[in-house]
C-alpha positions in Angstrom: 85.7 84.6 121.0 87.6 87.4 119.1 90.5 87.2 122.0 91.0 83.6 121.0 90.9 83.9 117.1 93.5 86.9 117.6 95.7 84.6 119.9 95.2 81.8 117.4 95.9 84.1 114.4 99.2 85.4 116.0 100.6 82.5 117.3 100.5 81.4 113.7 101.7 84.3 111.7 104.7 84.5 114.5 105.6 81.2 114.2 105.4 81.8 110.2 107.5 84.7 110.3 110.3 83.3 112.5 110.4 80.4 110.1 110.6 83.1 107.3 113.4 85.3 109.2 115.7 82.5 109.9 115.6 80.7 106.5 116.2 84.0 105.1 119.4 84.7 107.5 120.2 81.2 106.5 120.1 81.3 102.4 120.1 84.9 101.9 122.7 87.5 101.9 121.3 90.5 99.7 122.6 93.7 99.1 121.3 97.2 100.1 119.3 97.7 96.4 118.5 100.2 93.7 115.3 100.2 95.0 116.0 102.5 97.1 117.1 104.9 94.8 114.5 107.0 95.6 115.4 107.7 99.8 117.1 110.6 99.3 120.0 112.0 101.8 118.5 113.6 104.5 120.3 117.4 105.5 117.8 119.5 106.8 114.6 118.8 109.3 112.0 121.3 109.8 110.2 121.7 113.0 106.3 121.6 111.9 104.2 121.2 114.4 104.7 121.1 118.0 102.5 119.6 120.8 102.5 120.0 124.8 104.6 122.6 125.4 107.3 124.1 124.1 110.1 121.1 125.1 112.0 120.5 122.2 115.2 121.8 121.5 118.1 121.8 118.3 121.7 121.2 119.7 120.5 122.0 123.3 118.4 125.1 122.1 114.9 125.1 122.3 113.4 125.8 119.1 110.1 127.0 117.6 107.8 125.9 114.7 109.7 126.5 111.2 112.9 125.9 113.5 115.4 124.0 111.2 118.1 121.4 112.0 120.8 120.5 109.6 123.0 117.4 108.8 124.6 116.1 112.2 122.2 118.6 114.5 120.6 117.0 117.4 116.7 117.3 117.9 115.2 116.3 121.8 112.1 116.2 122.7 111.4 116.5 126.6 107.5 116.4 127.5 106.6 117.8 124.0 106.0 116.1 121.0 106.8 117.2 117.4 106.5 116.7 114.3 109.2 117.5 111.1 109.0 117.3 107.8 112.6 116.2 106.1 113.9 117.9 103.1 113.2 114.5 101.1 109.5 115.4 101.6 108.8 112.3 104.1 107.4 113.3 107.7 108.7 112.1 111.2 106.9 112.3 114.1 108.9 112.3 118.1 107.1 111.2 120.9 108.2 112.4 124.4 111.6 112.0 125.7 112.7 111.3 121.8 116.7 112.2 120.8 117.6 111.6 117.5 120.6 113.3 115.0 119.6 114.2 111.3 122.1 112.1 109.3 123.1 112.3 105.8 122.3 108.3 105.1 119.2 107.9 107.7 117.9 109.2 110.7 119.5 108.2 114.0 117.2 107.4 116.9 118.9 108.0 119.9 116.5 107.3 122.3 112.3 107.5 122.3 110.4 106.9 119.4 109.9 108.1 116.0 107.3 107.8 113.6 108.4 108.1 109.8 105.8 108.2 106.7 107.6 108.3 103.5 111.2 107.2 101.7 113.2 107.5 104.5 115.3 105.5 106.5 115.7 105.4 110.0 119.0 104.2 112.0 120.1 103.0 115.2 123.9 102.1 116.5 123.0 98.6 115.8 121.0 98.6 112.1 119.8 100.6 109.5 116.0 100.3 107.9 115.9 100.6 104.3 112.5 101.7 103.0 110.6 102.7 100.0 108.4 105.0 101.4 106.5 103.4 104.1 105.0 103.7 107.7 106.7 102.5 110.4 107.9 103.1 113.7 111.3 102.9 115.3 112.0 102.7 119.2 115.0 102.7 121.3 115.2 102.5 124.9 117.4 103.4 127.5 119.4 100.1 127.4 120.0 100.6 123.5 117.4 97.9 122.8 115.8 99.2 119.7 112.6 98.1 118.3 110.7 98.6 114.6 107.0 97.8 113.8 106.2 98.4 110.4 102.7 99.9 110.2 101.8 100.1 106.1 104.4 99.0 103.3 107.9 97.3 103.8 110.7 97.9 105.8 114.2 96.1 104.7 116.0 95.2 107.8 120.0 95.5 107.6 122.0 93.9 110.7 124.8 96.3 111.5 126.2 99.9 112.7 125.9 102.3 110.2 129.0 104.1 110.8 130.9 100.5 109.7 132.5 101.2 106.4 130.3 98.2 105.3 126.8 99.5 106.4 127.9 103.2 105.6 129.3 101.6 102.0 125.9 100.3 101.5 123.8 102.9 103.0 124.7 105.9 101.5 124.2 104.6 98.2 121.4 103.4 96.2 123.0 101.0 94.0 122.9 97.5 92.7 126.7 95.2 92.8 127.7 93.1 90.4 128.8 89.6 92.0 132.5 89.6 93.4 132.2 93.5 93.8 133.5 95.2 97.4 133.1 94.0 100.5 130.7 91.0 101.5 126.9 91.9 101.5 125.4 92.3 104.4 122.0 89.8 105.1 118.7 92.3 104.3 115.7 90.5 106.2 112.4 92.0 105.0 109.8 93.2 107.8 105.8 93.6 105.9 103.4 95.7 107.5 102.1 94.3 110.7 105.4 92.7 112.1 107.1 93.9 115.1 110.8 93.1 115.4 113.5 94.0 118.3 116.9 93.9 118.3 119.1 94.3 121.3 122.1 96.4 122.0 124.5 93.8 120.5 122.9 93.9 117.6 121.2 90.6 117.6 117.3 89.8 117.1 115.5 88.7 120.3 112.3 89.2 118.9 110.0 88.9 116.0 106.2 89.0 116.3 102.9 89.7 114.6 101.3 93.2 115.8 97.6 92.2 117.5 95.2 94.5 116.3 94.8 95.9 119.7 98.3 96.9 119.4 98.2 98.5 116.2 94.7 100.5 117.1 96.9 101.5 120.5 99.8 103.1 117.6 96.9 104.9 115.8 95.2 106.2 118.9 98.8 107.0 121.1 101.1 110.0 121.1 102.8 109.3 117.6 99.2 109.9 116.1 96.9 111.5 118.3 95.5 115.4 118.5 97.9 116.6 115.4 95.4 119.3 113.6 96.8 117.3 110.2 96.1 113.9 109.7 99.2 112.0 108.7 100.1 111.9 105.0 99.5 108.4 103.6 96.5 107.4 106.1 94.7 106.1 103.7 97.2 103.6 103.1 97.3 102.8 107.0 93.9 102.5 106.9 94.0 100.0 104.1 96.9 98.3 106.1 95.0 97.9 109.0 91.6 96.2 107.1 93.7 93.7 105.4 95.2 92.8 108.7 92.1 92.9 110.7 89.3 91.9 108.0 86.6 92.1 111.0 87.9 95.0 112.9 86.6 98.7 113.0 89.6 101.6 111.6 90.3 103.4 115.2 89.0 107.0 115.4 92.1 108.9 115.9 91.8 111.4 118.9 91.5 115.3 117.5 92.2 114.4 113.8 91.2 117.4 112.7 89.6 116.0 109.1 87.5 118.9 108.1 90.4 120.6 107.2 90.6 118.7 104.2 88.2 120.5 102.4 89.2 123.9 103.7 90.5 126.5 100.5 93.5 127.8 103.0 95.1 124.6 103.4 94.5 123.1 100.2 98.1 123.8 98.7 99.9 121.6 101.1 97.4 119.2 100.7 97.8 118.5 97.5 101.7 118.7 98.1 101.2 116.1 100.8 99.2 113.9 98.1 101.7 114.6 94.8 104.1 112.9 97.5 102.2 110.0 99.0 100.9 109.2 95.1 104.9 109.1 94.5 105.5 107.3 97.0 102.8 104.7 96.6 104.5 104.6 92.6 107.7 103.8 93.8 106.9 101.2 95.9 105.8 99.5 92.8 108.6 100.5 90.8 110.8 96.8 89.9 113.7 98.7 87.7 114.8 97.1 84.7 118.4 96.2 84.7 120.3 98.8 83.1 122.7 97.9 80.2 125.3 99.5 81.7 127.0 100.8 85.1 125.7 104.6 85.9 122.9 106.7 87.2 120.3 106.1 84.8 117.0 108.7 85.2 113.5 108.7 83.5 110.7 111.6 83.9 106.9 110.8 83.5 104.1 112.9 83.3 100.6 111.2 84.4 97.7 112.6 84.9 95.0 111.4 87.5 91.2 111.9 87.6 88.9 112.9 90.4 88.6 108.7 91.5 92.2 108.4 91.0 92.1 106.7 88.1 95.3 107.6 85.8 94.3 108.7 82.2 97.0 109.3 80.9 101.6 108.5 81.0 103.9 109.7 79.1 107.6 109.8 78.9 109.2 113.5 78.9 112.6 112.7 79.3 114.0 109.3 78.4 116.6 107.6 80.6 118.1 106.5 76.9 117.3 102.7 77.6 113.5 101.7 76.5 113.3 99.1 78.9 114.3 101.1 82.0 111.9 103.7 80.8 108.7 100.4 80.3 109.2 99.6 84.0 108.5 103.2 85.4 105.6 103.7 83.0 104.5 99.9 84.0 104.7 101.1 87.5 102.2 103.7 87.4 99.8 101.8 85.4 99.5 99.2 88.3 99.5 101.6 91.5 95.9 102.0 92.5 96.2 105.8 93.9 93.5 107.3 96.4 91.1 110.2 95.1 91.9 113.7 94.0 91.9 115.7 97.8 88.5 116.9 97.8 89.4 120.7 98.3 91.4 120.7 94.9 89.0 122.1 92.3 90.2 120.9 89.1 89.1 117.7 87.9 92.5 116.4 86.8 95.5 116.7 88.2 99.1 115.8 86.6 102.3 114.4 88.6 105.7 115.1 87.0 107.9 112.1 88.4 111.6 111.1 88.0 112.7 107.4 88.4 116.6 107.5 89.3 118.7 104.8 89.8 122.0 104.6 90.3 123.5 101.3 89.1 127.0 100.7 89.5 
């Protein structure tokens, strides 16, 4: 029966990944990486689309489409949804009864839940989520309890309030330590796509779990995804997420994705913005930075030019980071991202990506 092979097939993977979780809280205390050099600060979120109503409000105000809150500014959501778009190009999407506070080192989730795609990090008062760019989703209820189920990609797990001088130390930089530097690290426990993980108030793990694929088709046909006239940027990566997972299950339809959009002239600018930003994205997941021979931020720029099936014809350096080996790993990096297909409304038949690799290496 497929209820008993799923029941089989999580009871295993659970008990694998609470093996995996506590040996890693057990023999390894990482630090909060270069490779995340590329989550920029977050200052500004833009109200893009709202849904049911007109319940959402900045600093007790209610706003409107194209509204804008900045560093610190509290966005609620009451029986609305919404979605924003950060000025570090990733998308967040609130569900009902959602609070959350645009921070300079990651977005705080107050209460509700928040869907993120892209390179940027969510936060509650007990832990910060360090991510690459990513889909995942981040849930707090009303006893503090927050919980994260990563949908596509990684999420890096840190233990800890990010207003601690250790947390906020680590945080708000993107930065590999020499051993004996600052403060202790703090543990980094890393969640792949298709775990679920919740940590209490206190900020200690009561639960880690494999998502069923009836749970994971209920996030793709719920409130965080359902009815937006855009589909999410990056679905074809949750869609690949979810077949490796499930092997033997059907992708979900997603209530009112509006799909034929896609090839519609008047939208096609944003797009192909949305897709320049998944494709980087998708690179910098990849991206393994070389060590640099020296403290400081170290910065490459690539042009690379993909064809119609995705295919990449073409890197080329246009602005050396002054260290070959650094500039070898970003150009290794697109070389082995397999990127979707050109959007079909965009009309010419290649398109090229200017990207910057920064790290900052101290």
């Amino acid at each position: 029966m497929v209820t008993s092979y799923w029941a089989r097939r999580s009871h295993r993977l659970g008990l694998a990944l609470c093996i995996g979780l506590f040996v890693a809280i057990a023999l390894v205390s990482m630090t909060w990486t270069g490779s995340y050099a590329q989550s920029s600060q977050v200052t500004q979120a833009r109200i893009t689309q709202i849904l049911n109503g007109n319940q959402v409000y900045i600093q007790n105000r209610q706003a409107a489409v194209n509204a804008i809150a900045n560093r610190g500014q509290r966005i609620h959501t009451e029986r609305s949804r919404a979605e924003l778009r950060l000025n570090n190009g990733a998308v967040g999407r609130m569900g009902r009864n959602t609070a959350l506070v645009v921070g300079r080192d990651c977005v705080r989730v107050r209460r509700g839940q928040l869907l993120v795609n892209g390179a940027s990090r969510g936060c509650t008062n007990q832990m910060v989520l360090g991510v690459r760019g990513t889909t995942y989703v981040l849930e707090v209820d009303e006893a503090d309890n927050a919980t994260i189920t990563v949908l596509e990609g990684q999420v890096d797990l840190i233990l800890g309030s990010p207003d601690s001088a250790n947390t906020s130390a680590s945080a708000s930089t993107s930065r590999l330590k020499h051993p004996g530097d600052g403060p202790a690290p703090l543990p980094v426990i890393p969640l792949s796509a298709g775990v679920r993980v919740t940590v209490d108030a206190a900020g200690q793990i009561q639960n880690l779990q494999a998502l069923s694929q009836p749970e994971f088709t209920a996030l793709l046909t719920g409130p965080l995804m359902a009815n937006y006239p855009q589909p999410l940027p990056g679905q074809a990566q949750l869609r690949q997420s979810f077949q490796t997972l499930y092997p033997d299950a059907p992708f979900p339809n997603i209530p009112g994705a509006d799909t034929s959009s896609l090839s519609q002239p008047g939208n096609c600018t944003q797009i192909v913005a949305d897709y320049r930003r998944e494709v980087e994205a998708t690179v910098d997941r990849n991206w393994t930075p070389s060590t640099p021979p020296a403290p400081g931020r170290w910065e490459a720029r690539l042009n690379y030019t993909i064809n119609q099936n995705g295919e990449v014809d073409t890197v080329s350096v246009t602005q050396s980071s002054g260290d070959l080996a650094f500039d070898q790993s970003a150009t290794d990096a697109v070389w082995a991202t397999s990127i979707a297909p050109l959007p079909s409304c965009y009309g010419d038949s290649t398109l090229t990506i200017n990207h910057r690799f920064e790290l900052n290496y101290f």
